[in-house]
C-alpha positions in Angstrom: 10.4 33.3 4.1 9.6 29.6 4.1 6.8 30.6 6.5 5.3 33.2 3.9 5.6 31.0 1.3 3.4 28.2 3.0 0.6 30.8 4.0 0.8 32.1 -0.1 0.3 28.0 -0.8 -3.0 27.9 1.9 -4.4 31.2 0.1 -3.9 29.8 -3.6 -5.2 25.8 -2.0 -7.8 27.2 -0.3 -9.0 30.3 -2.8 -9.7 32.1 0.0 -7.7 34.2 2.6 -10.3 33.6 5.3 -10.5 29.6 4.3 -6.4 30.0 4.6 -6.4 32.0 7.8 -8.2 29.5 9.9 -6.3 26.4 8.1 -2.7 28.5 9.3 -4.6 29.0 12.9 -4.0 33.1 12.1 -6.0 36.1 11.2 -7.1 37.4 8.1 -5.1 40.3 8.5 -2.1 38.8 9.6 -2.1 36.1 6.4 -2.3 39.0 4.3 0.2 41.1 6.0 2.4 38.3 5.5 1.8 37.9 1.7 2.5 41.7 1.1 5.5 40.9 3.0 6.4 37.8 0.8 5.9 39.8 -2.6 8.2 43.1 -1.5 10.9 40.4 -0.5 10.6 39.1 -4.2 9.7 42.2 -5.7 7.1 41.4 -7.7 3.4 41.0 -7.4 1.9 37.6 -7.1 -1.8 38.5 -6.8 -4.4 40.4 -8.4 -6.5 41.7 -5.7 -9.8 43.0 -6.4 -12.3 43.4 -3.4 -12.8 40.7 -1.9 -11.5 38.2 -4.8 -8.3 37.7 -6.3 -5.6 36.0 -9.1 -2.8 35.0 -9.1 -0.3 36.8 -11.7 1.5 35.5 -14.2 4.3 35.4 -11.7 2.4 34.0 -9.1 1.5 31.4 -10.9 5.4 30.3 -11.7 6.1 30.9 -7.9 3.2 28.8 -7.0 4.1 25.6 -9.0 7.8 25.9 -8.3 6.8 26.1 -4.3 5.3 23.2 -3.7 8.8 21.4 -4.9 10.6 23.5 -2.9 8.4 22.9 0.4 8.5 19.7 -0.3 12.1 19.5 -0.8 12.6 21.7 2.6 10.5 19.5 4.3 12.2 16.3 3.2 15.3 18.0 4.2 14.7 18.8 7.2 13.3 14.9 8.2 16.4 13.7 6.7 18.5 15.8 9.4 16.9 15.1 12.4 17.5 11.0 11.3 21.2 11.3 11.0 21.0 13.7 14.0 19.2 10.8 15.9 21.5 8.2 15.2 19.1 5.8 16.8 16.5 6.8 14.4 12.8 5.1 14.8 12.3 2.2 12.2 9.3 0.0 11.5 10.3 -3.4 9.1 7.4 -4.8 7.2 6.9 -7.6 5.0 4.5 -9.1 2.8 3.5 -11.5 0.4 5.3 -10.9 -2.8 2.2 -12.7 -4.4 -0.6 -10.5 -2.9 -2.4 -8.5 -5.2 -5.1 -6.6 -3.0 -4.4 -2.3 -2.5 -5.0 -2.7 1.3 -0.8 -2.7 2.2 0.1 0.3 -0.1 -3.1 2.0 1.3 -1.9 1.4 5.5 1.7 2.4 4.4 0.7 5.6 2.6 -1.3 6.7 5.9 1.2 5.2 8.5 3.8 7.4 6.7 1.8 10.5 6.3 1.1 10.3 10.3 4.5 9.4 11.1 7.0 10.8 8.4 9.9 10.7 10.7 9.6 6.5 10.9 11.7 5.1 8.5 9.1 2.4 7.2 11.5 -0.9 5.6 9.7 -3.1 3.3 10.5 -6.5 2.5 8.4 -9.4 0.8 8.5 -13.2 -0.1 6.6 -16.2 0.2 5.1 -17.2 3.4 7.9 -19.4 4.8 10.2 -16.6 3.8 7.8 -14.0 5.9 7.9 -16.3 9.2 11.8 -16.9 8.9 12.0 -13.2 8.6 10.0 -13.1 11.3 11.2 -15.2 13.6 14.8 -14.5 12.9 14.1 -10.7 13.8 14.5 -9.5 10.4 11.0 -7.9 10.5 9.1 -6.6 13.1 5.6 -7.6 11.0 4.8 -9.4 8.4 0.8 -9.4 6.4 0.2 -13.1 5.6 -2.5 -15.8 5.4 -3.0 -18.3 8.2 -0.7 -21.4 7.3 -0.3 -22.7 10.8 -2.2 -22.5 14.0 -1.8 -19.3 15.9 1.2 -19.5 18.4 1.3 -17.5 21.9 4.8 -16.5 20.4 3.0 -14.1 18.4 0.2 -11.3 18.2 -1.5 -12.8 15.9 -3.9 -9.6 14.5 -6.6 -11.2 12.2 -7.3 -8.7 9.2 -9.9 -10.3 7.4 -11.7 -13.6 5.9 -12.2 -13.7 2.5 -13.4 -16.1 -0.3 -10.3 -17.0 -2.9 -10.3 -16.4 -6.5 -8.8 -17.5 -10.0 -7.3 -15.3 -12.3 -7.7 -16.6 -16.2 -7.2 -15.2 -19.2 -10.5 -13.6 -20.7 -10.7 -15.3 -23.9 -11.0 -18.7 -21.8 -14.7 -20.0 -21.8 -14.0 -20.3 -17.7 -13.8 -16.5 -17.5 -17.6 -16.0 -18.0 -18.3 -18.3 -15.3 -19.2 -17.4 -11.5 -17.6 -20.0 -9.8 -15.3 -22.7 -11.2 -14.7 -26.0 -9.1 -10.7 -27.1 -8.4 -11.5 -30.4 -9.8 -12.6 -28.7 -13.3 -8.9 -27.3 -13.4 -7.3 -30.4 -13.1 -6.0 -29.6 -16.6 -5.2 -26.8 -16.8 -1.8 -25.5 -15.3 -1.8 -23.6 -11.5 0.4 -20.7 -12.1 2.5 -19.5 -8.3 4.4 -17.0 -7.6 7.6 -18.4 -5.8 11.2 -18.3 -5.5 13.0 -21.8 -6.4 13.7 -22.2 -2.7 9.9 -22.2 -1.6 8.3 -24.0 -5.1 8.1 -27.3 -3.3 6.6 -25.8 -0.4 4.0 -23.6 -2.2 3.1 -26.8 -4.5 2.7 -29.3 -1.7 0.5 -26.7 -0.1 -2.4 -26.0 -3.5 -2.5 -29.1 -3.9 -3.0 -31.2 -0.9 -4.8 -27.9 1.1 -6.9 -25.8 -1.8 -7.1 -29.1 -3.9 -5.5 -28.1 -7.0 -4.5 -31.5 -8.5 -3.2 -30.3 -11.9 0.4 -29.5 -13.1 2.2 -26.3 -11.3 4.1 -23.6 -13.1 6.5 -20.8 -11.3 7.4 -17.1 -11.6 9.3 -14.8 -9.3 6.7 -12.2 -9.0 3.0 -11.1 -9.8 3.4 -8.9 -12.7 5.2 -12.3 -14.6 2.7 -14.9 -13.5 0.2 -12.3 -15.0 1.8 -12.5 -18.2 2.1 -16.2 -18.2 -1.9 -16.1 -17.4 -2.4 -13.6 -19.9 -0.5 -15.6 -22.8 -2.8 -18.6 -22.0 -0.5 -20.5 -20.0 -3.0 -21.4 -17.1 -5.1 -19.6 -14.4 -3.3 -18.1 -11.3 -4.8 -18.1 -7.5 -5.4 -14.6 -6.5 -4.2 -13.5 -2.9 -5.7 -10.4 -1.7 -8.0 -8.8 0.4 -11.6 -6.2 -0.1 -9.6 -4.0 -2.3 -8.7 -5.7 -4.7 -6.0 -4.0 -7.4 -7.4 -3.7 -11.2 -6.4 -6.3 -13.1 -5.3 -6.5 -16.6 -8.0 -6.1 -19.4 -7.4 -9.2 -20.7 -7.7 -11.4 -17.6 -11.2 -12.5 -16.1 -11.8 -13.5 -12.0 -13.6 -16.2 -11.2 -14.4 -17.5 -7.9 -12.8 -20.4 -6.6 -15.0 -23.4 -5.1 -14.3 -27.1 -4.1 -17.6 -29.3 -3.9 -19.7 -26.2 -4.0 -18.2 -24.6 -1.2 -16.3 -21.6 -1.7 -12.7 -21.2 -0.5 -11.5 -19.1 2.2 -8.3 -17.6 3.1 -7.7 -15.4 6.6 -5.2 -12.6 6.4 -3.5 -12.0 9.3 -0.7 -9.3 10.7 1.7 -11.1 12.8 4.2 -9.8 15.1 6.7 -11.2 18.2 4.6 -10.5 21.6 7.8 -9.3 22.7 8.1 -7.1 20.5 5.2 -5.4 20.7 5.1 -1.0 20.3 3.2 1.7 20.0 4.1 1.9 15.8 3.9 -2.0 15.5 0.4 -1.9 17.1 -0.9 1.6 15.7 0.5 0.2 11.5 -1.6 -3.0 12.6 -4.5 -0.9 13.1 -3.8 0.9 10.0 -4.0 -1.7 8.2 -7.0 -3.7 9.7 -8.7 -0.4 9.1 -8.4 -0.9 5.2 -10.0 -4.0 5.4 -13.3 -3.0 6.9 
């Protein structure tokens, strides 16, 4: 039955038994056969047939909503089998900055697990020092992170992308309705990082003696906090993240950041052990870099 309920699903998706025929890879005839089949094992009727159109019933259209749960239950089901069956189950570990605000992670993930739904995908994130010691320590197989450091032959070292760094401020700021803001016109106004206690040292040495940020430095655990804080007027927060960038609040403005007229750049990179390099490290890396271009 599960069989004849997924061809009913391609009929009612794809409003056509012809359209559904060729998606199942059977014929016309056969996909109907099968749906006659499907409503004399339930004993009712699911569609309204009239030449060459049709509806679906009042029952049909219960049995339709309350299949695509099921399927997707079934399916989920069976996945989750075949892991405990395979005790040595295939698992990919990623991690990524805790502070990165660009869509271009979620996107890879989503397709990585659509093409491979039997990888158990593990997702960590931190702060860059907490990325490499995860990293290096074995705790993930790759991390998405800017260049800190030069590139070591200890690593693939799978450059994403290159692009320009930005402010966020709260809109009712005067700087919001600028293009470009300088670091040294923010000397005084508070930097606002996300960063655990362990890595706020760190993440203030670096703003201010690599971006130039020379003003005072507040800290919060994650984005959606230091969004608040910039929101409430509590100083402008550096944004990390890539070509899609994720909608911002309404009440925060973006501004690009400069430093003696030049803008600032950041390169995003996907780092992994060369010695641990595989086919699903290599192909999510390419997944990813993908959703950059």
């Amino acid at each position: 039955m599960i069989k004849q309920i997924k061809y009913f699903q391609a009929v009612v998706r794809c409003k056509s038994f012809t359209e559904a025929a060729e998606e199942c890879f059977i014929s016309q005839s056969a996909i109907s056969q099968q749906i006659q089949a499907l409503e004399h094992e339930l004993g009712v009727k699911l569609l309204n047939r009239e030449n060459r159109k049709f509806s679906l019933t009042p029952a049909g259209e219960h049995f339709y909503r309350k299949s695509l749960i099921l399927i997707a239950d079934f399916e989920r089901m069976c996945h989750e089998t075949v892991r405990i069956a395979n005790k040595d189950r295939t698992e990919l570990r990623i991690g990524y900055l805790k502070c990165y605000s660009g869509q271009e992670f979620r996107m890879a993930v989503a397709e990585f697990s659509e093409k491979y739904p039997d990888v158990s995908v593990q997702i960590i994130n931190g702060n860059h020092e907490d990325l490499y010691t995860a990293l290096r320590e074995g705790g993930v197989d790759l991390i998405l992170s800017d260049q800190r450091r030069a590139f070591s032959d200890e690593y693939i070292n799978h450059i994403l992308t290159t692009s320009e760094c930005y402010i966020e401020i709260a809109a009712r700021n005067p700087i919001a309705t600028l293009e470009c803001v300088e670091t040294e016109d923010l000397k005084n106004i508070p930097c606002i990082l996300v960063a655990s206690p362990e890595q706020q040292e760190t993440e203030r040495m670096y703003y201010r003696e690599v971006v130039g940020i020379q003003g005072d430095f507040q800290f919060a655990e994650n984005l959606e906090d230091a969004r608040l804080l910039v929101v409430g007027g509590n100083g402008f927060m550096p944004i990390e993240g890539g070509v899609h960038e994720a909608e911002s609040a309404v009440a925060l403005g973006r501004v690009r950041l400069t430093r003696r007229g030049n803008p600032i750049r950041r390169t995003y990179c996907a780092f992994w052990k060369a010695d641990n390099s595989g086919y699903y490290i290599e192909d999510f890396a390419d997944i990813l870099r993908s959703k950059f271009i």
